[in-house]
N, C-alpha and C positions, 0 to 999 in steps of 0.2 A: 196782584197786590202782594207785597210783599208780607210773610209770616211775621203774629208778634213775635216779639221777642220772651222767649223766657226768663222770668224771675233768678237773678243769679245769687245763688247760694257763698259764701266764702271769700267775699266778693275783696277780702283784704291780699287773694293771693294775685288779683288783677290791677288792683289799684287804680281806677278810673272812676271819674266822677257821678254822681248818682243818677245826672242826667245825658249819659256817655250814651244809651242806646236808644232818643233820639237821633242825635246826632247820627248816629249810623243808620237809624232809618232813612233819613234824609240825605243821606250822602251816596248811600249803595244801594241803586238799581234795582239790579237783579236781584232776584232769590238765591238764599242762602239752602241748602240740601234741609233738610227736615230733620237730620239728624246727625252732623257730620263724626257725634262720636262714635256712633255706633257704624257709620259706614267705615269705620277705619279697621274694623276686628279684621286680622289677619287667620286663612285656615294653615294651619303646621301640619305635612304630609309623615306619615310616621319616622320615614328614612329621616326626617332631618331632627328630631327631636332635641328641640331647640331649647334657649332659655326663656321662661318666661318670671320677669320681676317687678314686684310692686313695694314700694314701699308707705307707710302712715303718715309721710311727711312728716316726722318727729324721729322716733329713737329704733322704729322698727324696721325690716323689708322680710320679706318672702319671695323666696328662689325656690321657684318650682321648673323642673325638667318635662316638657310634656308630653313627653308618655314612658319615659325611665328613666329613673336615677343611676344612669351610666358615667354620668362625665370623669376624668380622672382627679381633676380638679374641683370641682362645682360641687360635686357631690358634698363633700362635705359640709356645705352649706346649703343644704338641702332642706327646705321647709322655715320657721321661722325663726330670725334673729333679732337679739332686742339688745340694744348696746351694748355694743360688740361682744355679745355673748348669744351661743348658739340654744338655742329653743328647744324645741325637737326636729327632727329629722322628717319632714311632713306625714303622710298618712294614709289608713287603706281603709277604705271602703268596704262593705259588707252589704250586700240584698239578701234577705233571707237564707242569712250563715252564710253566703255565696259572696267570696272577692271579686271586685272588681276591676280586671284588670285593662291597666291603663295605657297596657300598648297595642291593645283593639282598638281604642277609642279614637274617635274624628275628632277630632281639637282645635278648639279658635279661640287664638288669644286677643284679648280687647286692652287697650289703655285703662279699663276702669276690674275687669276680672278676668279669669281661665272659662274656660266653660271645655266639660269633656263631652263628648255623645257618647252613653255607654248603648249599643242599638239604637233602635228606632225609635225608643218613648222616653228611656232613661237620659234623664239628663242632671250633670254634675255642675255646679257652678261655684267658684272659691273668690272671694269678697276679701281685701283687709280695706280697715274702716280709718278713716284719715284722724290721722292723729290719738289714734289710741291704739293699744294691743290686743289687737280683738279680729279675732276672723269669722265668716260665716261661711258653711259650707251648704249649698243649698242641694238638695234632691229632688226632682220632681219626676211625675211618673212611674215613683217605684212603690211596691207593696212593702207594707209593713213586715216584719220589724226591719227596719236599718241599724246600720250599726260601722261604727270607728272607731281605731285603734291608730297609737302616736307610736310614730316608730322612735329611737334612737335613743342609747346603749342604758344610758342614765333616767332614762325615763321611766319614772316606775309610780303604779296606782300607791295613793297616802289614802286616799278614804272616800265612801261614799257618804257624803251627806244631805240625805231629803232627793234633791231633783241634780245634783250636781255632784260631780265624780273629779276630785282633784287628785292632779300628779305631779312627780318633783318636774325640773326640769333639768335640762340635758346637762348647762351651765350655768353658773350665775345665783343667785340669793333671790331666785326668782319660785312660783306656784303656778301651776296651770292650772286652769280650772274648765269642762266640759259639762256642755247641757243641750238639751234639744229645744230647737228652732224656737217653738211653743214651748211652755212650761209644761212637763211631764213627769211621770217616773222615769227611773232608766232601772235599766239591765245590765249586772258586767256578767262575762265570760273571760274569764280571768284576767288580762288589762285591756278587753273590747270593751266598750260602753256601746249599749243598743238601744233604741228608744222606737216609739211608734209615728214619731213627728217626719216632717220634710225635710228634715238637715241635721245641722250643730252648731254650735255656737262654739268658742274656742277661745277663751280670755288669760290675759300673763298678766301679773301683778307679783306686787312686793310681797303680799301675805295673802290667806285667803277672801279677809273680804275686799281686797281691792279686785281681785280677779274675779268676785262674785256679783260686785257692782256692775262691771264691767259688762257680766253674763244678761245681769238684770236688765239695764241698760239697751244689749241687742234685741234682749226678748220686747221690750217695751216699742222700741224705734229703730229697729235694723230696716226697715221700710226708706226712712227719711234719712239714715246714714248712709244708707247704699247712694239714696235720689242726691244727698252734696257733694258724693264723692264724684259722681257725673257731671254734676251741675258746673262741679269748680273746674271739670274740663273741661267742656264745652264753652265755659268764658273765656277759657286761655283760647279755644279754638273760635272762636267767635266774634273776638271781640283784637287786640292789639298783636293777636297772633294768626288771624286768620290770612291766610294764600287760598288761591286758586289758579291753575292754570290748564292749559290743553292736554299738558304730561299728567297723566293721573298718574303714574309710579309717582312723580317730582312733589305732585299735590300731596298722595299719600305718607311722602318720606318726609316731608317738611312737617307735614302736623304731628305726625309720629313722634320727630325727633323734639318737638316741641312739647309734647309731653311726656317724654323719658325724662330729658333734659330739668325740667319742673319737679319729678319727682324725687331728685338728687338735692334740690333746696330745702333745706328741711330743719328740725325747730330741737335738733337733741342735748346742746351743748350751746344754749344763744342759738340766734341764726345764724347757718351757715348750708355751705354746697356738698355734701359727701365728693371725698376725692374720685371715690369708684366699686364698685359692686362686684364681686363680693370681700373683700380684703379690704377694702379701702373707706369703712364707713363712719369716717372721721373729716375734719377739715385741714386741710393742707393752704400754706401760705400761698405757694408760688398757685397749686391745682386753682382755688381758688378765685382769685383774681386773674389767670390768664380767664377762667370760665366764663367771669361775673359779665363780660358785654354780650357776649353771646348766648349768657343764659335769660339775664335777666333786663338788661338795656335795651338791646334791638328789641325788645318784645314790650317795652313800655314798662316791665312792670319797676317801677322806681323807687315805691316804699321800701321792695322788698332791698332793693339796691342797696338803700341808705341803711334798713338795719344791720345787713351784710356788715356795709364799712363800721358803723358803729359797735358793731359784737366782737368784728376782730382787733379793732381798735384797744378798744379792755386787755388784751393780753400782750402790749406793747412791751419789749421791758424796759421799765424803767428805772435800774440801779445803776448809777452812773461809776461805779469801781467794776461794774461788767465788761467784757470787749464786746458784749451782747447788746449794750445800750444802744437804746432808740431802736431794734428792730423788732419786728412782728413774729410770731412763732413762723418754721416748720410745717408742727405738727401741734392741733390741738384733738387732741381726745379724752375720752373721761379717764382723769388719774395723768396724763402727761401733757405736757408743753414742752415742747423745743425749738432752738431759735437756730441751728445748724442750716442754716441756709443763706446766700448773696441777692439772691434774685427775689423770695417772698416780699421785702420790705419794697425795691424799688416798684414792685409791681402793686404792690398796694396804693402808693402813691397816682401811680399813673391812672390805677382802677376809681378814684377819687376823680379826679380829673374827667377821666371818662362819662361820669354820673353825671357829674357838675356840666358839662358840657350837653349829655342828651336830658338833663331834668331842669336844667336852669337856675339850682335848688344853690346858689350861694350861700346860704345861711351854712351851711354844713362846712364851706371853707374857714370858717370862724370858728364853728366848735373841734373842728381835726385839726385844726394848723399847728397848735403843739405838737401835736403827736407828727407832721410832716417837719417841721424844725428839728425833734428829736434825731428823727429816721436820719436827717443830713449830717447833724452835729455826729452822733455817734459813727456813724460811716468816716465824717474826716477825724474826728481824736484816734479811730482805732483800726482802719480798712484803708484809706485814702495814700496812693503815693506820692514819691515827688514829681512824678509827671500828670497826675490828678486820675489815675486810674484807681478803681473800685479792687481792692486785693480781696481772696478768696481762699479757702482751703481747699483740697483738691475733688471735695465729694461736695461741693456747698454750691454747688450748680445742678440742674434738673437732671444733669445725667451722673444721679449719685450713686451708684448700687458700691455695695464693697464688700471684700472678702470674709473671711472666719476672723481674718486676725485686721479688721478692719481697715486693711489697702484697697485704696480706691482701683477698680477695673478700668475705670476712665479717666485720669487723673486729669484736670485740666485748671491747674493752679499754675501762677497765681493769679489769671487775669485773664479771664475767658471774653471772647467775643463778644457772645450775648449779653454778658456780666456790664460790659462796657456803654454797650447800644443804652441796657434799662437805666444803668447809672447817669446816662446821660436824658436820659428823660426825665427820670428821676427829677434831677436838677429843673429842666424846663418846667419841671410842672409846679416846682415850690418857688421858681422864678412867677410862676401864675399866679399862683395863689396869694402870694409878696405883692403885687401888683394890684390886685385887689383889694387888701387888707395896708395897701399904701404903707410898708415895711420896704422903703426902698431902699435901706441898705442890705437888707438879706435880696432883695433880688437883683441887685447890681453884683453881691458875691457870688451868688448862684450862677446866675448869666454870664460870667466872667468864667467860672471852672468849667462849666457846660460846653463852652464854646473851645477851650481848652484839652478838654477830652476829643471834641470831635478832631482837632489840630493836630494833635501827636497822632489818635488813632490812625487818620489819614496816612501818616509818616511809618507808623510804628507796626503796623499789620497787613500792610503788600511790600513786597517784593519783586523781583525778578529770578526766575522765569515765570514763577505761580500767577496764573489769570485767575486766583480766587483769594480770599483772604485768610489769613492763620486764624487758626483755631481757636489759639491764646498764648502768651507771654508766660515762658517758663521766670522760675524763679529766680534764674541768673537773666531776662529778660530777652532770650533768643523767642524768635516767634517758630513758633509750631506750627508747620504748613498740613499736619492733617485733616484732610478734607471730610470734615461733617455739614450736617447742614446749620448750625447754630448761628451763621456769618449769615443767613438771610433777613435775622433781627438786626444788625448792622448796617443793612447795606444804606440805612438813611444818615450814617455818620460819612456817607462819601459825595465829593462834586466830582463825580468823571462820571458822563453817562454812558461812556465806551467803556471803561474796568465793570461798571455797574453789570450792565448785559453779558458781555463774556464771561463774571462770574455768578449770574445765574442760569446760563448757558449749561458751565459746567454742573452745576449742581444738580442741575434737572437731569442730564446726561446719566448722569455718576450717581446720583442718589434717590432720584423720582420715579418710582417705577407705577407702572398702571394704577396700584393699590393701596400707595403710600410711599410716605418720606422714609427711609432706612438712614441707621445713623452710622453709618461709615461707608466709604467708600468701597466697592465688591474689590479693586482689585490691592488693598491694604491685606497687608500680613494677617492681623487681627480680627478680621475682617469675618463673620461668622452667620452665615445665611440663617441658619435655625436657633429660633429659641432654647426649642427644646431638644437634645441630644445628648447623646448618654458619651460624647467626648467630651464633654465641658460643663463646667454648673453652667444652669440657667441665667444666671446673673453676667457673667461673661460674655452673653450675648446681648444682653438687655441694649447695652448701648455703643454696641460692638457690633452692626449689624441686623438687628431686630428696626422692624417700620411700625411709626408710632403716627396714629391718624390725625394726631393734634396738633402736628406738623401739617397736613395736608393745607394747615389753615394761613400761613403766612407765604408758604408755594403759591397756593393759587393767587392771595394776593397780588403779590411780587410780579407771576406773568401778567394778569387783571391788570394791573400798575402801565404795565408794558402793552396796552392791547392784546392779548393774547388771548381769548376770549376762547375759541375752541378749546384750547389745549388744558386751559385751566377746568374748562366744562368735563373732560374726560376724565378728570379725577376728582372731582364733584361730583357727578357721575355712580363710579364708581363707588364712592361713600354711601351713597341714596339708595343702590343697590342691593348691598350690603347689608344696611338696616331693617330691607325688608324681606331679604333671603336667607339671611347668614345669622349666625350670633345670637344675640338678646335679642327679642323680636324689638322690634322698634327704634334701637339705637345700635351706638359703636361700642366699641369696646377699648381697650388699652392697647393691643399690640394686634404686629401680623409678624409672620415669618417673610424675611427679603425672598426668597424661593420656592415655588411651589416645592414639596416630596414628589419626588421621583413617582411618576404614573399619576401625579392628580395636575390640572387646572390654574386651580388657585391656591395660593399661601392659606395657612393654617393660622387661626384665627387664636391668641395667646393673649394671655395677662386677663387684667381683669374683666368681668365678660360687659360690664357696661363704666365707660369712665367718663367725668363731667367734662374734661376738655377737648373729649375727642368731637362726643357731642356738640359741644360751644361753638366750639373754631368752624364747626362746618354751617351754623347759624351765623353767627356771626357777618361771616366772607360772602353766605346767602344775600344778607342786609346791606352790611357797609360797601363789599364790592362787584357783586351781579349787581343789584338793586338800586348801589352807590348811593345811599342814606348816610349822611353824616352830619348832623346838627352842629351847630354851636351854639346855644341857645344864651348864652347870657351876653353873644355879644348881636344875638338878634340874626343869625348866620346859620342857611342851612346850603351845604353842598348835594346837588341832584346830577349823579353822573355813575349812570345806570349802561351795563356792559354785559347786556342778554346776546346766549346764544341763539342761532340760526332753529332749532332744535323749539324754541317758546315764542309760538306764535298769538298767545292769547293769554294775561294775567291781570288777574286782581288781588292785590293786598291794603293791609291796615300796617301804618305805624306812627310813633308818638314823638313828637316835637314839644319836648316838656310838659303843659297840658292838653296840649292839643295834640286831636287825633285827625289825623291823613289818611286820608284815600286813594291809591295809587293804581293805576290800570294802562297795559299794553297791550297794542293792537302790532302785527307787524304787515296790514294790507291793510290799504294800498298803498300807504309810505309807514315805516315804523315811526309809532306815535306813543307819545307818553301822557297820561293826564295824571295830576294831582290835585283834588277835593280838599280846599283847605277849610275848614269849617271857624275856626277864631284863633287864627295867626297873621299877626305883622313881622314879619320877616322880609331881609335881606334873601332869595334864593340866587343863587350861583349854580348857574345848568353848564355842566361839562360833559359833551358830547366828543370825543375824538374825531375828528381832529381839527373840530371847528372850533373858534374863537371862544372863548370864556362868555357867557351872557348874565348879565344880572338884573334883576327884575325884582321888584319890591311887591312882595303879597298885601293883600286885604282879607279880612274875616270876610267867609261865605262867597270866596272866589275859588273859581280852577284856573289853571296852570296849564297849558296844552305846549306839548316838544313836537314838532315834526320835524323827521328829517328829509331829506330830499338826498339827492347826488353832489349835489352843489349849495346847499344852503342848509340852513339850520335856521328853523322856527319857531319862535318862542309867543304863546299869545295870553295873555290875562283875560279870563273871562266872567261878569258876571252872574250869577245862578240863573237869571233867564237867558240867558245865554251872549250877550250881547257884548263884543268886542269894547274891553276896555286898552287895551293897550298890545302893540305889537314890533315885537324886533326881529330882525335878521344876522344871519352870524355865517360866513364864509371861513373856509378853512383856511388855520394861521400858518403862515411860512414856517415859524418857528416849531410848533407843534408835528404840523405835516412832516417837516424834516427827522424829527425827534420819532414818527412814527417808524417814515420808511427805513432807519436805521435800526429801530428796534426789531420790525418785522423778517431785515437781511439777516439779521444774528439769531433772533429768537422766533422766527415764523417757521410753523412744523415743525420741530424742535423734538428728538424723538426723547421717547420715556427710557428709563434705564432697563436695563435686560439680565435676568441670570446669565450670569456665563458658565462653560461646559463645566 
């Protein structure tokens, strides 16, 4: 019999309906683990003294190293930050005058705290509390008195008052304030505070009594803040974000990356995604919206979606003597806004779209469509040329880094690839939106530049000899055949499915290595395998070379696209790996170096130590292309065309078709089979199976869906909850398709990964 379910705590950050876990009782089988969050704590061996970080879901995170604050970078961000201003510098521990040191200690990090073993009885555990500034440091097993002291440089004791010992803090117009677990006296030793209780408590506030509240607050209920800050994971794990498969690393790394990922959503500035940890804990236009389907679509959660578009929406600009008019910030952090960016707006657009398409939620095309009218209008009064491409400055694409005296490194003005691709979706999707809102003269102009763009593009960005496409359109209009990867967001502005594959042939070749997309080509002049090296600023490599894992997500696509199904698996893979060896525990990070250093393995893991889209992309491509989930929900449309490796011979997951939740489960003996649990959708499904025929089949609430394939046939069967054959089709493989394979497979089958060279 399957376990109740537990009571979910925060239940706004899952957004399913209040009677969602029947539904999942009755739909899922098997037993769920007993406690899937706590099976996920990872042990950190000392040699690798990794990152471990939490953020409150609001304006805080804590980066803690676990067992030394060595990094050369991270360090600095060391212990707690509260918008964008550094805290303190975390903290040491005392048993009986005696430090505790933290590079003895057995360490496991969990999605929800640290926990250190200090020996055999001692044990440390560090808690922040969601949505406030508030830490708890628990002790157990150890003899009175205990005792903590805040490191870093500006922290200094202001005053003992009664039970609570406040200090400045490090930055910021901020008070800390310190008390024991229980309310007690305390003890200083000059800035130790020492008390006879199990722990500490650790509160930031604007004044003292906000940080005292705060205190009061843990002492009273740090019991029941600890049990929601679980709770709220365990729903994301549970519930529209649960996987299972026979890969326990895969099973591991998926809910992991599901709650890293989660944790970067957060409440400091309106709702928004932190670009990335620890530098990055602002919201970013373009970071953003590439994130938002993979952080928060594929996983159902939809409210959060819509307040997403809604927050960023507010910082549109709307001064129409701007060349700024009608787009979306940059950079929104507390005290700046900027709108220096080509790609933030279109992608916004599209990110709208994407909602509207997995939520069903039209209502929302009605309250944004000015702000999608603005984004168009101001793009053609002030961006738009006369062959209808999207113009750009030369830092106003994702690969912006620039010098002292602010020249762009990567200049790719005036008319980048990618620029073009979103530009032109851009357009499709307010042609959508027009269509809806039966504004048919804005979407017959829309539909008309759209199709326009993709016409020259065609024309205007291949060449002879190059089997790949330019870069971008310098400002006298020559195309730039430097090979990056930015032309794989493109490749749907092309009809040639022979240019298509030869130039992602070469891209894979030339830029795809085991561990990641690198952005230039190894055998380019520019070309700079290491981040970090003392011949060049670091910024000269950034996009010159350095492999950016957020990339790995439209690669894998693109082969996925191609059947390519190993190959993309090997650097999926590798992602999964990563998260649970390398880096931040539990996620990706911002960068790698293109080349291992001389005597090690693997690239060296750079930039920010956890970033939203490196995360996203690889959820994401999990859903829409292993899994092939792609809803259309408002026109009653879901695509099922699912592209598992050899490697997953057994899976169950959950995901959401507007309000409804899906059950999905793969067997691959004694034919690979797919079932989907519909519980209350009428839907169109469309099963694409390579390389058999298209099938389409109309659901009913409280039906399953059964895929067989065979060598020869493809089975499709409807069935009702007793089981009992409603309906059944057969699908042989299409000439057209088959042909479309095995030419794919001559070009792009084995397809080797790029390689350092000597």
């Amino acid at each position: 019999m399957r376990a109740k379910r537990r009571p979910r705590l925060h239940d706004e950050c899952v957004h399913a309906p209040e009677d969602r876990a029947k539904l999942y009782a009755a739909a899922l089988p098997m037993p769920e683990p007993p406690d899937l969050l706590a099976a996920l704590a990872l042990a950190v061996p000392r040699a690798a003294n990794r990152i471990a970080s939490y953020t409150n879901k609001a304006a805080a995170f804590y980066c803690a190293q676990t067992h030394a604050a060595r990094h050369p970078e991270y360090t600095w961000f060391e212990g707690l930050n509260v918008a964008r201003n550094r805290i303190f510098s975390g903290y040491d521990l005392f048993v009986n005058g005696q430090l505790l040191d933290n590079r003895r200690a057995s360490v496991t990090v969990g999605p929800a705290c640290l926990v250190r073993q200090h020996g055999p009885a001692l044990q440390e555990q560090l808690w922040l509390v969601d949505y406030k500034s508030l830490l708890e440091i628990d002790l157990t097993g150890a003899s009175p008195p205990l005792g903590i002291e805040l490191r870093g440089e500006q922290v200094r004791l202001l005053r003992l008052a009664g039970d609570v010992a406040f200090f400045s803090a490090q930055e910021g117009d901020f008070v800390l304030a310190v008390a024991a677990r229980q309310p007690g006296p305390l003890t200083l030793l000059g800035q130790r505070v020492e008390a006879s209780g199990a722990g500490f408590f650790i509160a930031c506030g604007r004044d003292e009594a906000e940080a005292t509240a705060l205190l009061r607050e843990g002492q009273q209920h740090g019991a029941a803040l600890k049990l929601a800050r679980q709770q709220r994971m365990r729903a994301i794990l549970e519930t529209t974000s649960f996987t299972n498969t026979n890969d326990d690393s895969l099973t591991r790394a998926l809910r992991w990356l599901a709650l890293t990922t989660d944790q970067l959503v957060t409440r400091q500035q309106g709702d928004g995604i932190y670009a990335g940890l620890p530098w990055f804990n602002e919201y970013w236009g373009r970071d953003e919206f590439i994130a938002l389907p993979g952080a928060v679509l594929v996983t159902g959660q939809f409210a959060t979606a819509r307040q997403l578009l809604l927050a960023f929406a507010r910082y549109q600009n709307a001064d129409l003597s701007s060349k700024f008019y009608g787009r979306v910030p940059n950079i929104v952090s507390p005290g700046t806004t900027d709108y220096h960016t080509a790609d933030g707006t279109p992608r916004f657009v599209i990110a709208l779209l994407d909602y509207v398409r997995y939520s069903g939620d039209t209502g929302l095309i009605r309250q944004l469509y000015p702000v999608v009218q603005a984004s168009i209008a101001g793009a053609l009064a002030h961006w738009v040329d006369d062959q209808g491409y999207l113009r750009h400055a030369d830092n106003e694409t994702w690969m912006d880094a620039r010098d002292a005296q602010h020249v762009a490194y990567t200049p790719r003005g005036s008319r980048a690839n990618d620029i073009q691709a979103l530009w032109y979706q851009q357009l499709r999707a307010g042609a959508y939106f027009a269509a809806h809102l039966r504004d048919e003269a804005s979407r017959a102009q829309w539909q008309q530049l759209a199709e326009r763009v993709r016409r020259n593009f065609a024309r205007d960005y291949r060449a002879t000899p190059h089997d790949y496409l330019a870069d971008h359109l310098t400002e006298s209009g020559q195309a730039d055949f430097t090979l990056r990867p930015n032309q794989l967001f493109a490749l749907d502005l092309l009809d040639d499915p022979a240019f298509t594959r030869r130039a992602l042939r070469t891209v894979w070749t030339e830029l795809v290595y085991p561990w990641g997309v690198a952005t230039l080509a190894r055998h380019d002049p520019q070309f700079h395998p290491y981040h970090h090296s003392p011949a060049y600023h670091k910024d000269a490599a950034y996009h010159r070379g350095t492999v950016w894992p957020w990339l790995n997500g439209i690669a894998m696509q693109r082969m996925l696209e191609a059947g390519q199904v190993e190959t993309a698996w090997q650097l999926f893979n590798y992602s999964n790996r990563q998260a649970l060896t390398r880096g931040v525990v539990g996620g990706l990070g911002e960068n790698l170096d293109a080349y291992p250093h001389p005597g090690q393995s693997e690239p060296r893991l750079t930039g920010a130590y956890l970033q939203a889209w490196s995360n996203a992309e690889q959820l994401r491509v999990w859903y829409q292309y292993f899994l092939g989930i792609r809803p259309d929900v408002p026109n009653n449309l879901l695509t099922l065309a699912p592209r598992l490796p050899a490697v997953l011979t057994d899976l169950t997951y959950h995901f959401m078709v507007g309000e409804s939740t899906v059950v999905g489960k793969y067997a691959a003996a004694p034919h690979p089979t797919h079932t989907y649990a519909f519980a209350d959708c009428h839907l169109t499904v469309v099963v694409d199976i390579l390389p058999f025929a298209l099938v389409e089949v109309a659901v009913q609430p409280n039906t399953t869906l059964r895929v067989m394939v065979t060598t020869q046939l493809l089975h499709v069967e409807s069935l009702a909850q007793s089981g009992q054959l409603l309906a059944a089709q057969t699908a042989a493989p299409a000439p057209a398709r088959l042909a479309r394979q095995q030419q794919d497979d001559a070009v792009l089958g084995g397809v080797p990964f790029a390689s350092p060279l000597l």
